[in-house]
LONUTOR-553530 format. One record per atom (N, C-alpha, C, CB): residue number from 1; residue in three letters; x negated, y, z. Coordinates in pm, 1 decimal. Glycine has a CB too. Layout:
N
<atom resi="NUM" resn="ALA" x="X" y="Y" z="Z"/>
...
This chain:
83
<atom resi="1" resn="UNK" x="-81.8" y="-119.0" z="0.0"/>
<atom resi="1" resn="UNK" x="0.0" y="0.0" z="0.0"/>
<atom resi="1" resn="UNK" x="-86.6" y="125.9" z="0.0"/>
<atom resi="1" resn="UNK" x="93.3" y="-0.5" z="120.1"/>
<atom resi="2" resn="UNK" x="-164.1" y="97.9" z="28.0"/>
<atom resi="2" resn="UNK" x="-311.4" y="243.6" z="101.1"/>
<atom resi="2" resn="UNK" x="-321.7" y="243.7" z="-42.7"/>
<atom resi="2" resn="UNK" x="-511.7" y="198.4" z="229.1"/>
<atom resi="3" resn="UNK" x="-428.6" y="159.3" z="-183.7"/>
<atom resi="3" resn="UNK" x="-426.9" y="191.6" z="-285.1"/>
<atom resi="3" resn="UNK" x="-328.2" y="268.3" z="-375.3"/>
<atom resi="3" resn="UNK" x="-450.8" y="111.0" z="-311.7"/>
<atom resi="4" resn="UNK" x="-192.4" y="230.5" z="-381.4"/>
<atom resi="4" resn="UNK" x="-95.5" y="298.0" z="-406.6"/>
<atom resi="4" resn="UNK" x="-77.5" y="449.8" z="-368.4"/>
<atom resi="4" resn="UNK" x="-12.8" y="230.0" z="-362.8"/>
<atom resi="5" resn="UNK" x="-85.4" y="428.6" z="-270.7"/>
<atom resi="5" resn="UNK" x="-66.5" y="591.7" z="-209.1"/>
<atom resi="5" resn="UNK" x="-237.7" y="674.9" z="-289.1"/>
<atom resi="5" resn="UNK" x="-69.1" y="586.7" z="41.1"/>
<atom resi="6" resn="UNK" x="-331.7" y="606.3" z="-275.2"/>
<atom resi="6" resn="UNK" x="-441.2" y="684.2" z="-374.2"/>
<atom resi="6" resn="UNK" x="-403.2" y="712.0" z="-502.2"/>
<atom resi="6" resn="UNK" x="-565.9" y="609.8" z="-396.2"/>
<atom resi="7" resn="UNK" x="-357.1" y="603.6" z="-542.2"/>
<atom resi="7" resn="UNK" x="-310.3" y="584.5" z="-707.3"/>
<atom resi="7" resn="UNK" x="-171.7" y="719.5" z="-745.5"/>
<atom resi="7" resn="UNK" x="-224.7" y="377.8" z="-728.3"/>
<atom resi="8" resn="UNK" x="-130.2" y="703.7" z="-661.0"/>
<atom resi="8" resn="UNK" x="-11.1" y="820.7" z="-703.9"/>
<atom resi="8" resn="UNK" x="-78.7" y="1011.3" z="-670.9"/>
<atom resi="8" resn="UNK" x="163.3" y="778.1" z="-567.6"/>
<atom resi="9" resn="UNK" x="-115.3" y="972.7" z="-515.8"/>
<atom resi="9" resn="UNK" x="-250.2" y="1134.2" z="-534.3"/>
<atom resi="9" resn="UNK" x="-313.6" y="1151.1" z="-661.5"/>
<atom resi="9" resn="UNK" x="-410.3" y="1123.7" z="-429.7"/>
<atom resi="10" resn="UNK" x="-380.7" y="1071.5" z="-680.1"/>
<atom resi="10" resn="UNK" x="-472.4" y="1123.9" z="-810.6"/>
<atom resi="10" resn="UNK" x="-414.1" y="1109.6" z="-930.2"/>
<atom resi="10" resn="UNK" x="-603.3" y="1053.1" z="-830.3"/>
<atom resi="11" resn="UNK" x="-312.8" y="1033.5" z="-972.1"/>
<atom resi="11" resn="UNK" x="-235.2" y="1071.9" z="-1093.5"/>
<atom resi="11" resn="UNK" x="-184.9" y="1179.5" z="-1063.5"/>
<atom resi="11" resn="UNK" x="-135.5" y="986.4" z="-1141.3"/>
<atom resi="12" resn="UNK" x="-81.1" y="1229.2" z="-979.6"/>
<atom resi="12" resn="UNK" x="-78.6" y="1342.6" z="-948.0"/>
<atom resi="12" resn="UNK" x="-219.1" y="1465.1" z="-933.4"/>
<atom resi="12" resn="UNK" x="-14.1" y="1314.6" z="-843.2"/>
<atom resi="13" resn="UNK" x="-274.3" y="1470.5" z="-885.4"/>
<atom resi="13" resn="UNK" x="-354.0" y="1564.1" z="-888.0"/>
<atom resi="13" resn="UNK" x="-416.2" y="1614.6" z="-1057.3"/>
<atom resi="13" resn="UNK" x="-457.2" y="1512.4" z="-787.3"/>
<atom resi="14" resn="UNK" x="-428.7" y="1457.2" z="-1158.2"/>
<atom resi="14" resn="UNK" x="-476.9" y="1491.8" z="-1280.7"/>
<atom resi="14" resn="UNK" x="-413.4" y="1522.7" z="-1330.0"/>
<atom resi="14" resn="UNK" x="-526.5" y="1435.7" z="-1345.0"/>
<atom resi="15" resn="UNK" x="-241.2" y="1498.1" z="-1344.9"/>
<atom resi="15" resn="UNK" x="-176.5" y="1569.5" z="-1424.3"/>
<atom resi="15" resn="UNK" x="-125.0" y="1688.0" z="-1350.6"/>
<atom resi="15" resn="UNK" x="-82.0" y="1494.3" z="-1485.9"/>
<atom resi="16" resn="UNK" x="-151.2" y="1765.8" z="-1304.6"/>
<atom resi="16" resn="UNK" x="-179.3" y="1949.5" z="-1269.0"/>
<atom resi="16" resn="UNK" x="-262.5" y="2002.0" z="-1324.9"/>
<atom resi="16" resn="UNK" x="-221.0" y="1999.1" z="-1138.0"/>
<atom resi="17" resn="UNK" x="-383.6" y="1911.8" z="-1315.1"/>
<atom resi="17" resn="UNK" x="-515.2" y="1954.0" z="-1429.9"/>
<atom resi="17" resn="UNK" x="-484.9" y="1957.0" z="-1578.8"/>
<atom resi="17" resn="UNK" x="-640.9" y="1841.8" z="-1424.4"/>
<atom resi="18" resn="UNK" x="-382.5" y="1875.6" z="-1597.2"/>
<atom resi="18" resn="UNK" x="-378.9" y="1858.0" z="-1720.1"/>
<atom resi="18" resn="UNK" x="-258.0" y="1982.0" z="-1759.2"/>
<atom resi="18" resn="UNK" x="-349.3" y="1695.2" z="-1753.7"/>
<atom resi="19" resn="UNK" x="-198.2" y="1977.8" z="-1644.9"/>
<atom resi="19" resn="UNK" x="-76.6" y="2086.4" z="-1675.8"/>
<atom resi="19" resn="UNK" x="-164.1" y="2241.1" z="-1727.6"/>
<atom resi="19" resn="UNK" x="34.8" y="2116.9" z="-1500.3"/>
<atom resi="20" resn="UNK" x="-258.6" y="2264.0" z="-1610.7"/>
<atom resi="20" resn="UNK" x="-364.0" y="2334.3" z="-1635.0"/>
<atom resi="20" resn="UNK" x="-412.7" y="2371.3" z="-1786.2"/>
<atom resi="20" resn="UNK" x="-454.4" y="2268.2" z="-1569.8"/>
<atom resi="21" resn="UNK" x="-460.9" y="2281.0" z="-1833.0"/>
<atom resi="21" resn="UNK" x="-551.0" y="2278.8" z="-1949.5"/>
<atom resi="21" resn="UNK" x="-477.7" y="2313.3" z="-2050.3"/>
<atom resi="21" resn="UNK" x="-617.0" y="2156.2" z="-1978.3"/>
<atom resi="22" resn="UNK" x="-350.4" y="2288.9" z="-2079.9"/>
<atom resi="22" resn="UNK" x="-230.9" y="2263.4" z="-2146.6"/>
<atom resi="22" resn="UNK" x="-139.4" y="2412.7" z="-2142.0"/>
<atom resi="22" resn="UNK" x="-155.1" y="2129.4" z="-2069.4"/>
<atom resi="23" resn="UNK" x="-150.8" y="2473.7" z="-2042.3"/>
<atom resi="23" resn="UNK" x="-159.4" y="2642.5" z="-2023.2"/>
<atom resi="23" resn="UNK" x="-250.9" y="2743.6" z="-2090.5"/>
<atom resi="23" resn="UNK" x="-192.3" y="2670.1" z="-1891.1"/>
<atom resi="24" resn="UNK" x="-357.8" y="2670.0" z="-2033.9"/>
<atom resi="24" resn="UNK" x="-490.0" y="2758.7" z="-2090.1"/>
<atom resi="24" resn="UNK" x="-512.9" y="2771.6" z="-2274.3"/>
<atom resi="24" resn="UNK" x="-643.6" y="2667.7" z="-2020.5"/>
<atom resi="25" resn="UNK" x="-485.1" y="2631.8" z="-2340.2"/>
<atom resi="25" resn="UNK" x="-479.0" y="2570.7" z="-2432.3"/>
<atom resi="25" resn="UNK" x="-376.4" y="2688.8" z="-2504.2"/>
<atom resi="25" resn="UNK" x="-442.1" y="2419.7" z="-2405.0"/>
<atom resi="26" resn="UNK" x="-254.7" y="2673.7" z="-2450.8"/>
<atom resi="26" resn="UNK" x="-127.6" y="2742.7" z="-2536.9"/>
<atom resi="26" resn="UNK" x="-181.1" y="2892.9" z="-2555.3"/>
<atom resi="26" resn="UNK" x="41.4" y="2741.2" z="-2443.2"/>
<atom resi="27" resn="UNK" x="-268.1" y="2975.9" z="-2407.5"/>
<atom resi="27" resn="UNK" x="-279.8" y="3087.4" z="-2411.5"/>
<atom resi="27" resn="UNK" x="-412.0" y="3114.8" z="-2538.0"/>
<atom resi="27" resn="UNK" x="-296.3" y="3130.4" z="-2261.3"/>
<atom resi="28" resn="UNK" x="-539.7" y="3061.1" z="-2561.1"/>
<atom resi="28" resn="UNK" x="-623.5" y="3054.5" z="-2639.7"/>
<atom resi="28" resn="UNK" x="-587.5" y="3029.7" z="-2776.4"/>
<atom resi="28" resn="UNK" x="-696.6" y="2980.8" z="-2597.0"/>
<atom resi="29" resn="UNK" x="-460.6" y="2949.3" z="-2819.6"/>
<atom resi="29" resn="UNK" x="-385.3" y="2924.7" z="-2956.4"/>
<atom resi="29" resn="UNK" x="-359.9" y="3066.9" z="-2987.7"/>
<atom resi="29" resn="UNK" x="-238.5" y="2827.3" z="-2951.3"/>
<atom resi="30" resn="UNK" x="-256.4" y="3099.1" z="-2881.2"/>
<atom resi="30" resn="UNK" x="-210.4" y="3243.9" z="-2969.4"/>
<atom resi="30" resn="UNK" x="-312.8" y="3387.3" z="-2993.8"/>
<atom resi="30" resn="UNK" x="-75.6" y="3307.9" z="-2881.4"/>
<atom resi="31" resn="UNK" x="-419.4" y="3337.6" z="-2898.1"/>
<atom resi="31" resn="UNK" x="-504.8" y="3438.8" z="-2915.5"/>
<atom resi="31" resn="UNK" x="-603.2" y="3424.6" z="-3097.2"/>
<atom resi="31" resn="UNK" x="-608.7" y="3423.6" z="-2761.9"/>
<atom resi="32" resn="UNK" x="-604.0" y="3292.8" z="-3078.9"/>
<atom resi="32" resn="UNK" x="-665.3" y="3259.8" z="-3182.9"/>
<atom resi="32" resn="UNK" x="-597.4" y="3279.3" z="-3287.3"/>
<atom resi="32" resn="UNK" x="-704.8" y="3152.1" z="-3179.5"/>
<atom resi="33" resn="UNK" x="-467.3" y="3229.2" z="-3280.6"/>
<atom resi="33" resn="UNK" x="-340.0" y="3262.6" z="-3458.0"/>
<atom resi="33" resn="UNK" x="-362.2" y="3457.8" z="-3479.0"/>
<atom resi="33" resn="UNK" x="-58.0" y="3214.6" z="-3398.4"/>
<atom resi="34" resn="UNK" x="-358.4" y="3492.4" z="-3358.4"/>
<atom resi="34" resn="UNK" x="-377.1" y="3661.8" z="-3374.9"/>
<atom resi="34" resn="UNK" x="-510.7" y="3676.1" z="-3467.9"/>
<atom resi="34" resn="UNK" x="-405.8" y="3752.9" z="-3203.7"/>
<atom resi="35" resn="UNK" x="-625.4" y="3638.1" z="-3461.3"/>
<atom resi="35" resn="UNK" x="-720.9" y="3659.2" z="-3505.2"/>
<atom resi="35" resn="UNK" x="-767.0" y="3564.4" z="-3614.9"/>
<atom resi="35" resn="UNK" x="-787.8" y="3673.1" z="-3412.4"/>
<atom resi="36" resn="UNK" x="-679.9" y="3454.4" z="-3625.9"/>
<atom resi="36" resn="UNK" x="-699.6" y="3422.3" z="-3792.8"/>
<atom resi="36" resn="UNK" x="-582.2" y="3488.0" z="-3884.5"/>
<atom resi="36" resn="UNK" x="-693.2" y="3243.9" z="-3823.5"/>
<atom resi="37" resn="UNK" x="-474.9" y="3558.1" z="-3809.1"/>
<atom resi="37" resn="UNK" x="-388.6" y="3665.8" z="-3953.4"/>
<atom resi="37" resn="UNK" x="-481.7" y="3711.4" z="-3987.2"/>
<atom resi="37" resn="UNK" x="-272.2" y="3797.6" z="-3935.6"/>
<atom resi="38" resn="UNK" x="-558.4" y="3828.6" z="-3889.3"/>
<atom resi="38" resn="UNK" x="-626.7" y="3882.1" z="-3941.0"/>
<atom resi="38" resn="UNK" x="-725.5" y="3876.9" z="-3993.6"/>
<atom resi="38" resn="UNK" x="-630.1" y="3924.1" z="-3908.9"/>
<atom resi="39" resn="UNK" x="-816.6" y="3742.9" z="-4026.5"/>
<atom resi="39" resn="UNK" x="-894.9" y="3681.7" z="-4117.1"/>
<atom resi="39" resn="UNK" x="-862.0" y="3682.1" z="-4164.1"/>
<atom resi="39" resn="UNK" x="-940.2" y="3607.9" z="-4131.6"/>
<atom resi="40" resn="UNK" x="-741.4" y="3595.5" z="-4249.8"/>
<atom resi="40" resn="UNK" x="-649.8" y="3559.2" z="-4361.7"/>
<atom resi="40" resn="UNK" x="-601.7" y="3716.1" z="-4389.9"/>
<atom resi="40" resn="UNK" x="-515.5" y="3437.5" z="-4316.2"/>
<atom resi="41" resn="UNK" x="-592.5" y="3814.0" z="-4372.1"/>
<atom resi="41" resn="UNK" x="-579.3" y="3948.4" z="-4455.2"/>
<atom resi="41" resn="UNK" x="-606.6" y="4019.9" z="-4502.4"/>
<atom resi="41" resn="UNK" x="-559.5" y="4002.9" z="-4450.0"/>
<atom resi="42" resn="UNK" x="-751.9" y="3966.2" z="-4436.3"/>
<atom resi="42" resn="UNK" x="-881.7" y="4012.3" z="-4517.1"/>
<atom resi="42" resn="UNK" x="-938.9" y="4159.0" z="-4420.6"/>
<atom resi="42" resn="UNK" x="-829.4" y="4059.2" z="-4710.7"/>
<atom resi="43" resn="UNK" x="-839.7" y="4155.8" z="-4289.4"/>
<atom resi="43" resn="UNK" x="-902.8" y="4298.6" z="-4198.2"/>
<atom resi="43" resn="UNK" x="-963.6" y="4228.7" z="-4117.8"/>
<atom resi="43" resn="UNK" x="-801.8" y="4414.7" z="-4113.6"/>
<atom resi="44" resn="UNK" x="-1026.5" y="4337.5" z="-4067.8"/>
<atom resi="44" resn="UNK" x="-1141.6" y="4335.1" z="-3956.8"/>
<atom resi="44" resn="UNK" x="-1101.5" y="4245.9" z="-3814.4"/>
<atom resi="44" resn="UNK" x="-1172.9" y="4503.5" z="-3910.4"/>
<atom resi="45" resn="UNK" x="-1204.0" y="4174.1" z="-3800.3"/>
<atom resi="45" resn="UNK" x="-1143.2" y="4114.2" z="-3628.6"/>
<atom resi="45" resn="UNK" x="-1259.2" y="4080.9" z="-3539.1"/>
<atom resi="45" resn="UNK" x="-1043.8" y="3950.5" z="-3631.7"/>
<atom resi="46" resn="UNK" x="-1275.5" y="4043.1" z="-3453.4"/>
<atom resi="46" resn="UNK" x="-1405.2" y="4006.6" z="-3317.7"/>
<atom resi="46" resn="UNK" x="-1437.3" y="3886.0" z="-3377.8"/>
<atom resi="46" resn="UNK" x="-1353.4" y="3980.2" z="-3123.8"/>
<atom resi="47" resn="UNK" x="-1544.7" y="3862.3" z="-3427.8"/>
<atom resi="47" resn="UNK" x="-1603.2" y="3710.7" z="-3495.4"/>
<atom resi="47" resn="UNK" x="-1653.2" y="3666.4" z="-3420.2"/>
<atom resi="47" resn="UNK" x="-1693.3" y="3693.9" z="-3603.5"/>
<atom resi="48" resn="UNK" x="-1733.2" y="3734.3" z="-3307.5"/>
<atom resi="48" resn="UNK" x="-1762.5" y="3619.0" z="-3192.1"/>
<atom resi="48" resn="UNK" x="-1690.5" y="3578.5" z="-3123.1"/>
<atom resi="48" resn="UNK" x="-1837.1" y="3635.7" z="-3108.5"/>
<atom resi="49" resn="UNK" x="-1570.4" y="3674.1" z="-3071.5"/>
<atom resi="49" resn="UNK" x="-1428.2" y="3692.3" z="-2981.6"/>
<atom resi="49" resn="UNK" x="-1367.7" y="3525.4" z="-3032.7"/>
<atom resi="49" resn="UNK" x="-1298.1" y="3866.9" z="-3047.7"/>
<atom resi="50" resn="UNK" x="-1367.6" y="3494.1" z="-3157.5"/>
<atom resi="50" resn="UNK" x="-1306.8" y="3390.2" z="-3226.1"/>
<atom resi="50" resn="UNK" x="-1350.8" y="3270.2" z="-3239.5"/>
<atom resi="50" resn="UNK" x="-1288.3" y="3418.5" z="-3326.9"/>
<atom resi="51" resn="UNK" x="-1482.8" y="3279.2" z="-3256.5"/>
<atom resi="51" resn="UNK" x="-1547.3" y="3196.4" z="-3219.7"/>
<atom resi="51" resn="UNK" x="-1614.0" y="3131.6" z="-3126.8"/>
<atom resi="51" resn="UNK" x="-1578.7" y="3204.9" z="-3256.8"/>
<atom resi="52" resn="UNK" x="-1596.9" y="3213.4" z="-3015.9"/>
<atom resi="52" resn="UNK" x="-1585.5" y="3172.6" z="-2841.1"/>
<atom resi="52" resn="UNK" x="-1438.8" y="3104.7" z="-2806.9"/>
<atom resi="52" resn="UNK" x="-1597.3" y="3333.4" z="-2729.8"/>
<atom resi="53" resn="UNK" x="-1367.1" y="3161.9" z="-2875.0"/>
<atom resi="53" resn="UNK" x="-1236.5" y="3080.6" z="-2856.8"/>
<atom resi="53" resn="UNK" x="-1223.5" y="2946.0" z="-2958.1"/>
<atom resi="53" resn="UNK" x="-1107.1" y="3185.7" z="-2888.1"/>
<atom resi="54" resn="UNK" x="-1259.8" y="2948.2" z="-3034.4"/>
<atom resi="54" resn="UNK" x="-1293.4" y="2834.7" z="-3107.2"/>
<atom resi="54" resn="UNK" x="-1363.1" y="2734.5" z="-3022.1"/>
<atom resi="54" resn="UNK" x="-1373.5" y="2870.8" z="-3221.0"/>
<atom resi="55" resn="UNK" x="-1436.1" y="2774.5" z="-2973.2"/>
<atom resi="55" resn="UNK" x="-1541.7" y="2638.0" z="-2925.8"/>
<atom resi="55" resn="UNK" x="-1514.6" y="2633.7" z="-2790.0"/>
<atom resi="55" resn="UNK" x="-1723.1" y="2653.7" z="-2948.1"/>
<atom resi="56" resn="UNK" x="-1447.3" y="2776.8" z="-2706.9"/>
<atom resi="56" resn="UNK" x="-1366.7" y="2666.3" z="-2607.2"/>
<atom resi="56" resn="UNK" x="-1268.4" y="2621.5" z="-2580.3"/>
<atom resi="56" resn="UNK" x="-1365.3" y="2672.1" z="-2522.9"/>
<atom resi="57" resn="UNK" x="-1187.0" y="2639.8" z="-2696.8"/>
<atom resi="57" resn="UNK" x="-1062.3" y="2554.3" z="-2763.8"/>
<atom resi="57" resn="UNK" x="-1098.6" y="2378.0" z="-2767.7"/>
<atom resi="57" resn="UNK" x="-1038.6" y="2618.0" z="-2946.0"/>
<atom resi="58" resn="UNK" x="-1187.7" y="2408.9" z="-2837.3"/>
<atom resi="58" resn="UNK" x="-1252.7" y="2237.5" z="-2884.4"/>
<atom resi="58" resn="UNK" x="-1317.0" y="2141.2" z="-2744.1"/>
<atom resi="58" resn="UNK" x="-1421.6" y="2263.0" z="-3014.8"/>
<atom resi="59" resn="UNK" x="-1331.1" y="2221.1" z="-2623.2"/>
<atom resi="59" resn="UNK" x="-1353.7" y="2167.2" z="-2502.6"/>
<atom resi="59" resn="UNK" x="-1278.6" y="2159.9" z="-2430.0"/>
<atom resi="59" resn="UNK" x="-1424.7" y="2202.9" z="-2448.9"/>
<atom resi="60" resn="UNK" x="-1166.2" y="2217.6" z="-2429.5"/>
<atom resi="60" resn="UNK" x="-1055.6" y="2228.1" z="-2376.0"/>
<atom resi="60" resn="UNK" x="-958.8" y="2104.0" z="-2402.8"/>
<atom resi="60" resn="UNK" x="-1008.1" y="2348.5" z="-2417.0"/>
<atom resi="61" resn="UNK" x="-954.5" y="2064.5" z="-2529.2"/>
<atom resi="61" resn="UNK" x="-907.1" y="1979.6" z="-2620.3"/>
<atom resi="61" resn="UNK" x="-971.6" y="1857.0" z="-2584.7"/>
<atom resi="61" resn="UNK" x="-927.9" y="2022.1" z="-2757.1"/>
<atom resi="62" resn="UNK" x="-1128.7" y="1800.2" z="-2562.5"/>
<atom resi="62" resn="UNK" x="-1183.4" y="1732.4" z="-2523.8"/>
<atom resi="62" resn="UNK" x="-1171.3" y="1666.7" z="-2401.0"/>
<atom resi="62" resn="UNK" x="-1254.8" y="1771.2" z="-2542.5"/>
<atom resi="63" resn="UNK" x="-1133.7" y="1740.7" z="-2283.0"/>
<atom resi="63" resn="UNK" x="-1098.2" y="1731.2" z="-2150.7"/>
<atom resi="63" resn="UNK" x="-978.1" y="1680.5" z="-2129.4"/>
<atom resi="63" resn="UNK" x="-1105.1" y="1841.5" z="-2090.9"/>
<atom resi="64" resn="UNK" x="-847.4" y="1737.9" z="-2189.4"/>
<atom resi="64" resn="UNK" x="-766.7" y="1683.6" z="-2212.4"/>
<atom resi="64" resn="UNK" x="-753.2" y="1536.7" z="-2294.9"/>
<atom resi="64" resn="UNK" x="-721.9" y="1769.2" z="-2245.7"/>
<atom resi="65" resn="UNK" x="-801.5" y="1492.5" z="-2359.7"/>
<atom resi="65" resn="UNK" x="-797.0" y="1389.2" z="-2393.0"/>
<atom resi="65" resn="UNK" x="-843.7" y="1252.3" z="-2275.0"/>
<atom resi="65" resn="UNK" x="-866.7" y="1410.6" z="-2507.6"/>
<atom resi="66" resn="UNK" x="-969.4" y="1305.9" z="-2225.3"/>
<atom resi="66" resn="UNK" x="-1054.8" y="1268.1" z="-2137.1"/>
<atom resi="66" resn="UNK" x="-950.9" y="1244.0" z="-1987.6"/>
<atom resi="66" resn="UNK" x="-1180.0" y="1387.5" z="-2132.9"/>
<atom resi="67" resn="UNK" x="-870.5" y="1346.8" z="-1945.5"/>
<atom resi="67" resn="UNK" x="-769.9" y="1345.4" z="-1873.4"/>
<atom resi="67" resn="UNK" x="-634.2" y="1280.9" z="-1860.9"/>
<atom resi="67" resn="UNK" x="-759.0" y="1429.2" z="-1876.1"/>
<atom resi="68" resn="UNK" x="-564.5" y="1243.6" z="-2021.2"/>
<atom resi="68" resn="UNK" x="-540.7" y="1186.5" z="-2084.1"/>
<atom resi="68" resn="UNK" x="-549.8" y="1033.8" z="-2037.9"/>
<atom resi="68" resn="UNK" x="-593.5" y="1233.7" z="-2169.0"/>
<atom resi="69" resn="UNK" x="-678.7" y="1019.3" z="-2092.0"/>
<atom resi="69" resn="UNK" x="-739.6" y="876.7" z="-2072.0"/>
<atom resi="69" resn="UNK" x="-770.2" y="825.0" z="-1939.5"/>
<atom resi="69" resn="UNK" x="-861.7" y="867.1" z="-2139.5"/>
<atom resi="70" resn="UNK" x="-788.3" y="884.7" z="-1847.3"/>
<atom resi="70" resn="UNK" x="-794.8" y="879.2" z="-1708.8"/>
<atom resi="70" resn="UNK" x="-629.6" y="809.6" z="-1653.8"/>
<atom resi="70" resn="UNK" x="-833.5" y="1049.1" z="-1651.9"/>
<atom resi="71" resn="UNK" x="-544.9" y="942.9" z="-1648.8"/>
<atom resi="71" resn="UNK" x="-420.7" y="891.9" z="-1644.9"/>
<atom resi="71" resn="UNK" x="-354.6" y="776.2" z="-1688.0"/>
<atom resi="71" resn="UNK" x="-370.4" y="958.2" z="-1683.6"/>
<atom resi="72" resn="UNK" x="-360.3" y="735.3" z="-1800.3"/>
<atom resi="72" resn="UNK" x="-362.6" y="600.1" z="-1897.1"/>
<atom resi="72" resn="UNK" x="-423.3" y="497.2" z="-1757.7"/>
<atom resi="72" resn="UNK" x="-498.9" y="615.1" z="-2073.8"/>
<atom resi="73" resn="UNK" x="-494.2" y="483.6" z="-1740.0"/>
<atom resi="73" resn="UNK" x="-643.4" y="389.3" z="-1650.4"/>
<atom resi="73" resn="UNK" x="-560.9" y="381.6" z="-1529.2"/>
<atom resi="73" resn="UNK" x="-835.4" y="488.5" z="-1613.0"/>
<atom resi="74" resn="UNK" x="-496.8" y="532.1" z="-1457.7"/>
<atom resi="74" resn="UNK" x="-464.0" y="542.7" z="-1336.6"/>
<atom resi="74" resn="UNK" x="-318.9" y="437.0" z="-1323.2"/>
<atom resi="74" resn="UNK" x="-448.4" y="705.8" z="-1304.2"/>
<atom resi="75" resn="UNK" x="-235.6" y="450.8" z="-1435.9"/>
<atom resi="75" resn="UNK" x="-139.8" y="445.0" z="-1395.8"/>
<atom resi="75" resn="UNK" x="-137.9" y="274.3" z="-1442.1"/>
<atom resi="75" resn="UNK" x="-45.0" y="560.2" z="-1443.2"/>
<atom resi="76" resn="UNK" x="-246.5" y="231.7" z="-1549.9"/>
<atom resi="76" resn="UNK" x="-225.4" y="80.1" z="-1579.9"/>
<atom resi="76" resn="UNK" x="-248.2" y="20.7" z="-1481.0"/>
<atom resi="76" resn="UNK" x="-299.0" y="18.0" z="-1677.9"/>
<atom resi="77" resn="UNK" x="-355.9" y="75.4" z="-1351.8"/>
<atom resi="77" resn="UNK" x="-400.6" y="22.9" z="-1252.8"/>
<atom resi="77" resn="UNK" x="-266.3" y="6.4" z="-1169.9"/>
<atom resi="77" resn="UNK" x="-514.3" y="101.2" z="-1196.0"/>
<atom resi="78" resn="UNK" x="-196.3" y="107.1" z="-1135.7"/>
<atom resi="78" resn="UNK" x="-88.0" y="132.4" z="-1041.3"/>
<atom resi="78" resn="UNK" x="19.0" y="39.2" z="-1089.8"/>
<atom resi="78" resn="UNK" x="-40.2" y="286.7" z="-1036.0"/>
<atom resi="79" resn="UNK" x="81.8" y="25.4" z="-1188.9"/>
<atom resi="79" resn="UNK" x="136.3" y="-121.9" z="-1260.3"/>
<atom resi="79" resn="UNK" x="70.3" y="-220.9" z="-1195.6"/>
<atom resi="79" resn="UNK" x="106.3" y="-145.2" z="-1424.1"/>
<atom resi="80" resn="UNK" x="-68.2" y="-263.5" z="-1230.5"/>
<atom resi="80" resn="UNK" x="-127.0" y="-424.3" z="-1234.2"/>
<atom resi="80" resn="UNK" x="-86.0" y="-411.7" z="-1052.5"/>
<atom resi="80" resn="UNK" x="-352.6" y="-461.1" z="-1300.4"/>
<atom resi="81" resn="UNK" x="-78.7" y="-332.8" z="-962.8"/>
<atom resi="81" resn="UNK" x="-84.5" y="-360.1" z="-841.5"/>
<atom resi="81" resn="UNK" x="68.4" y="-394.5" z="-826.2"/>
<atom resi="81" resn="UNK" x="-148.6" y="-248.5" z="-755.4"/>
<atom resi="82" resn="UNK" x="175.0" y="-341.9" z="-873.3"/>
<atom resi="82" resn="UNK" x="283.0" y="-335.3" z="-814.7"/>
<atom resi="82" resn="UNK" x="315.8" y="-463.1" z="-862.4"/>
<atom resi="82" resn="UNK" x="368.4" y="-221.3" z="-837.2"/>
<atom resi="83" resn="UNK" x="299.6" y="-574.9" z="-923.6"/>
<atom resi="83" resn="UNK" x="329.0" y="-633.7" z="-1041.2"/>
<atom resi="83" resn="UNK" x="245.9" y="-816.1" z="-950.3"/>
<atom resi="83" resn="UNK" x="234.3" y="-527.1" z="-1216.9"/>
């Protein structure tokens, strides 16, 4: 029962993180669609601004998966016990 009660903390705790990432994620999209119109229009925009968001878009994205996959692990474990 003690495992269980770990098993549900930390699925819980990762998916907040993940809720997290998944916030951060949505807020960096729209920053980013703002600044590829304005690529695609051919006006002026922050190219590093974009490309800092670019690449920590792509880590952001990484983690989540990674978090993802954790959860997956957490919860097959929490099955094989109840089972």
């Amino acid at each position: 029962m003690r495992r269980i009660d770990e098993l549900t903390s930390e699925i819980n705790e990762s998916t907040i993180q993940l809720q997290d990432i998944k916030d951060q994620m949505s807020k960096q999209f729209k920053e980013l669609w703002k600044l590829q119109c304005k690529k695609d229009m051919g006006h002026e925009y922050d190219k590093d601004r974009y490309e800092d968001l670019m690449y920590n878009h792509k880590v952001l994205q990484q983690k989540r998966r990674r978090l993802i996959t954790h959860i997956n692990y957490l919860n097959k474990e929490f099955f094989e016990i109840l089972i």
